[in-house]
C-alpha positions in Angstrom: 93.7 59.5 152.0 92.9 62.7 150.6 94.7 66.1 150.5 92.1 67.2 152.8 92.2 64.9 155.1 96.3 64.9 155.0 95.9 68.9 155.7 94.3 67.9 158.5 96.6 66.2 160.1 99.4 68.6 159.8 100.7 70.9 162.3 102.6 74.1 162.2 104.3 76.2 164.9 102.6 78.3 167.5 103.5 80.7 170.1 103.2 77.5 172.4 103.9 73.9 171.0 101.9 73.3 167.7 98.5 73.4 166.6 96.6 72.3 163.2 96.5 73.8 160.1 92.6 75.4 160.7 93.4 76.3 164.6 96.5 78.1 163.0 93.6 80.1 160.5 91.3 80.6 163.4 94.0 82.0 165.1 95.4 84.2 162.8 91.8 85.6 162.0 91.5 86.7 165.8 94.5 88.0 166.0 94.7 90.1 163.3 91.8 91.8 164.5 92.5 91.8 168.5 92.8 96.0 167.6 90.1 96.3 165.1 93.2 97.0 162.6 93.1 94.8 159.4 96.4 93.9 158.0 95.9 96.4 155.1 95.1 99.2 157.4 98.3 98.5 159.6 100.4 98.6 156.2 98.3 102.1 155.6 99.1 102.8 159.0 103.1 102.5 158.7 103.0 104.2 155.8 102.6 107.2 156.8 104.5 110.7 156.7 104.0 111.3 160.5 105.5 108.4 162.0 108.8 109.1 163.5 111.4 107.7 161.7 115.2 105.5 162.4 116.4 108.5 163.4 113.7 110.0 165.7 113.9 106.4 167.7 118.1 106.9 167.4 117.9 109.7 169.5 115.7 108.7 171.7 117.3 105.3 172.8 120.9 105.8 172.3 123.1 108.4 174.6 126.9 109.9 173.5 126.3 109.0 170.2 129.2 108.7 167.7 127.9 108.8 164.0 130.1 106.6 161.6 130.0 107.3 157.5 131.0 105.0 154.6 131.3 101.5 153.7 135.1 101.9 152.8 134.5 100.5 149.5 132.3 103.1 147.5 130.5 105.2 149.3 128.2 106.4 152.2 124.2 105.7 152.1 122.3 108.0 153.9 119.5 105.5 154.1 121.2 103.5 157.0 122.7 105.7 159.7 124.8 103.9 162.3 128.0 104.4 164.9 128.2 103.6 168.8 126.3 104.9 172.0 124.8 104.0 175.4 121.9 101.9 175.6 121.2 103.1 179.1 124.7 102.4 180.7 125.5 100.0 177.8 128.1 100.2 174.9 126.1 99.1 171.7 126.6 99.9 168.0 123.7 100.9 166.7 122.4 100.2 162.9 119.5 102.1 161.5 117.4 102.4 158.2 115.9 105.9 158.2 113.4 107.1 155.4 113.6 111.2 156.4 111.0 113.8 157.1 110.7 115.9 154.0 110.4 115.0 150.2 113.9 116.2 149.9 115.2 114.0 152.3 113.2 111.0 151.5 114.4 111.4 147.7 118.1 111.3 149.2 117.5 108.4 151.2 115.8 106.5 148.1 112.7 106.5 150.8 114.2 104.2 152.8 115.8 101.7 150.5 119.7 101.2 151.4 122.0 100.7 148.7 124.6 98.0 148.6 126.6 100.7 150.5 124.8 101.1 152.8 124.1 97.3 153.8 128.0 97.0 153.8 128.5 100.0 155.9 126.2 98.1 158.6 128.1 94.8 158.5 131.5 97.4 158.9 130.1 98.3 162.2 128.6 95.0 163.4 132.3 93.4 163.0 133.6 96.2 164.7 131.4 95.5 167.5 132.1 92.1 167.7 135.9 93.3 167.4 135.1 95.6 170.4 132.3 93.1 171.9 129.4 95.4 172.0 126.0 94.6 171.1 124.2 95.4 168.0 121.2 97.1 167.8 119.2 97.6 164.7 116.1 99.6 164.1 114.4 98.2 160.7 111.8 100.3 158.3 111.9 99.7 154.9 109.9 98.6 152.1 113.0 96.8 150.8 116.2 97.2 148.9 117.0 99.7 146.5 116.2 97.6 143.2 117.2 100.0 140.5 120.2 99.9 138.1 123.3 101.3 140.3 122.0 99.1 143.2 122.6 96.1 141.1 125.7 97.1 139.3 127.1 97.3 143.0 126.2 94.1 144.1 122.8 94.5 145.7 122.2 90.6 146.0 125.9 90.1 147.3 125.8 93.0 149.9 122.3 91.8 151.3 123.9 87.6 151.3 127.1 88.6 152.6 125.3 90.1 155.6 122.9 87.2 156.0 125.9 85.2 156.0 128.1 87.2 158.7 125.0 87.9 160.9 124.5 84.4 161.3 127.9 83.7 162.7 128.2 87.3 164.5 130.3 86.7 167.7 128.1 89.6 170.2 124.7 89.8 170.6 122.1 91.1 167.7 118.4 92.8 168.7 116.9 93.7 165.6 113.2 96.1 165.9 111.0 95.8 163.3 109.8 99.5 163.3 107.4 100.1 160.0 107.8 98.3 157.2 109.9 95.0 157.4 110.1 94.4 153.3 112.0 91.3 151.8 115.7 90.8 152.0 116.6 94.6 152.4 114.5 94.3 156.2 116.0 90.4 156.4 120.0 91.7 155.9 119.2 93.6 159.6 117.5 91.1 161.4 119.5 88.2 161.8 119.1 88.2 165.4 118.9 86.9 168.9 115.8 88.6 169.4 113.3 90.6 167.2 110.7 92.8 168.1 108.1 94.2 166.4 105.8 97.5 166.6 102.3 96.9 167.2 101.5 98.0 163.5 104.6 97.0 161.9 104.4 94.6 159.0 107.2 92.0 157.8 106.9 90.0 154.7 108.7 88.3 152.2 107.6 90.2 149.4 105.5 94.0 149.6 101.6 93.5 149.0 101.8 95.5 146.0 104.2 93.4 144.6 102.8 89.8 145.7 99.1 91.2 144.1 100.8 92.7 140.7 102.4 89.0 140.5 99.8 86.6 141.5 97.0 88.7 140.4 98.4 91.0 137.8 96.1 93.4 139.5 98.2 95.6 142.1 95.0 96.9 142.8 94.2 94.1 145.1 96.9 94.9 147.7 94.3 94.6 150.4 93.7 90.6 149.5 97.5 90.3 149.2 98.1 91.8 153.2 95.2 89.8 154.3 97.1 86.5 152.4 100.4 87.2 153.0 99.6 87.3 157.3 102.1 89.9 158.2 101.5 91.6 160.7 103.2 91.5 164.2 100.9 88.9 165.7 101.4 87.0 162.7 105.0 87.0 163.1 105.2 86.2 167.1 102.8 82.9 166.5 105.0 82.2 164.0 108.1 82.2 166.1 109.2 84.8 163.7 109.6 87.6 166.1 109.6 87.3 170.4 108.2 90.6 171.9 105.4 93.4 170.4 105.8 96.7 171.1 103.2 98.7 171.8 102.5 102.1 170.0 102.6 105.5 171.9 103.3 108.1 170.1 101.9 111.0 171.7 104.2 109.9 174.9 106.7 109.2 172.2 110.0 109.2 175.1 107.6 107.1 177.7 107.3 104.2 174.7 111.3 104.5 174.0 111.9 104.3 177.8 109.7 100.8 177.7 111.6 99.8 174.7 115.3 100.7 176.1 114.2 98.3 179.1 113.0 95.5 177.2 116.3 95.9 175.3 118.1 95.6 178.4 117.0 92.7 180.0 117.6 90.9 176.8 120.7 92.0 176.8 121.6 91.0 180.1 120.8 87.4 179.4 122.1 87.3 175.9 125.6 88.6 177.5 125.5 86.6 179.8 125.6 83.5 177.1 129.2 82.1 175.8 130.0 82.7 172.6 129.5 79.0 171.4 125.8 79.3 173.3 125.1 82.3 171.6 125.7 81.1 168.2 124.1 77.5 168.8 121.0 79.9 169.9 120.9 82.1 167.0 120.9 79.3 164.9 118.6 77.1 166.3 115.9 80.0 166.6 116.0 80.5 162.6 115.9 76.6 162.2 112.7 76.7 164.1 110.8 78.3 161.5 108.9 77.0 159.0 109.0 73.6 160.9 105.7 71.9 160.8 104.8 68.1 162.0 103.0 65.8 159.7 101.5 62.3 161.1 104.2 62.8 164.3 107.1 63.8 162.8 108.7 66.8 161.9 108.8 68.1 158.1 111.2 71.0 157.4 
């Protein structure tokens, strides 16, 4: 048998059951372009300096908000604000990575990429909540991690693993929104979750464009072939079971959109509380197990 004809008898996961390899293309071709918005141009898109940021979306879904500072180790990173509010009449903790408005401010957050502070200051406040047993919300833009040399003389690796590793066994219920940029393990150490969402332009990957086409090209010129390659945009990630809901994008009724987002948020809530804490977990892990399962001749190859 050839590799071709192997290929074609492999199926990967859909939305709905599984579908071949070339249905999964077709797909994926359509889909990307359901709003005349290559993946490149959504990447463009999220980009840019006018998009409200974690913040703007902290203040507009959370109520009688309590800020909390520091990772009680080192320091406080002003990349990834957090603390406790009301999600409508719900107590939730909320977690989220904010870029800033200004040049100044985006210099001080490192433009969005959390320190190993900062990643540990989040997992504080998640085991708080599960101390407390309120929900955890997190709101997710970045491009990824902080990757320069105090980053990694903290423990970057061991500040984004240890919150993989606690996340995964989190005892309350996590909904992590992909808002802008989802980039590598710095956007993966926030959204081990019951539930993810996505923005209608948001982008998640494993690696940035630009840094996918500098190392399989050596050309970081062709970013635009990478994003096409690399499928990551939110329909991408919802046939892939990757994320459950798409949000779409309002900004010029900016509080309308939040308001359709807090509900959403709700009524997963109310059927994620409404789950033991053994279901939850056996959920939570099963939903990550899922991915990247596809079936060759009948059976299932992970």
């Amino acid at each position: 048998m050839t590799a071709y004809e192997r290929l074609k008898r492999v199926r990967v996961p859909a939305r709905y059951g599984t579908v071949t390899v070339f249905e999964r293309l077709k797909t994926v071709k359509v889909s990307n372009h359901l709003d005349g918005m290559t993946a490149y141009e959504k990447l463009k898109t999220v980009r840019a300096s006018t998009r409200p940021t974690g913040r703007d979306f902290v203040e507009a879904l959370f109520t009688d908000r309590v800020e909390l500072c520091g990772d009680r180790r080192f320091a406080d990173d002003p990349a990834i604000i957090g603390g406790i509010g009301y999600l409508g009449g719900h107590a939730v903790t909320y977690v989220a990575i904010d870029k800033g408005k200004d040049l100044d401010e985006r210099m001080k957050k490192h433009f969005g990429c959390p320190m190993p502070e900062g990643y540990r200051k989040a997992l504080r406040l998640m085991k708080q909540a599960e101390k407390f047993n309120r929900p955890v919300i997190c709101l997710v833009d970045t491009l990824g991690a902080f990757c320069g040399a105090d980053g990694e003389e903290r423990g970057q690796g061991q500040a984004i693993a240890e919150n993989l590793y606690e996340m995964m066994g989190l005892k309350t219920p996590i909904i992590s929104v992909v808002l802008g940029e989802g980039g590598s393990g710095g956007a993966l150490a926030l959204a081990v979750a019951d539930r993810v969402y996505m923005l209608q332009n948001a982008v998640y990957s494993v690696i940035t464009p630009d840094g996918c086409a500098s190392i399989i090209w050596k050309d970081a010129a062709r970013v635009q072939d990478a994003a096409d390659c690399l499928h990551i945009t939110a329909h991408d990630m919802l046939d892939f079971g990757v994320a459950e809901e798409i949000i779409r994008e309002d900004f010029e009724n900016f509080d309308r959109m939040c308001s359709e987002m807090k509900e959403l948020m709700l009524r997963d809530l109310g059927t994620l509380c409404g789950l033991s804490v053994p279901q939850l977990l056996d959920e939570r892990y099963n939903r990550f197990r899922r991915i990247g399962v596809y079936e060759e001749n009948g059976s299932a190859v992970k």
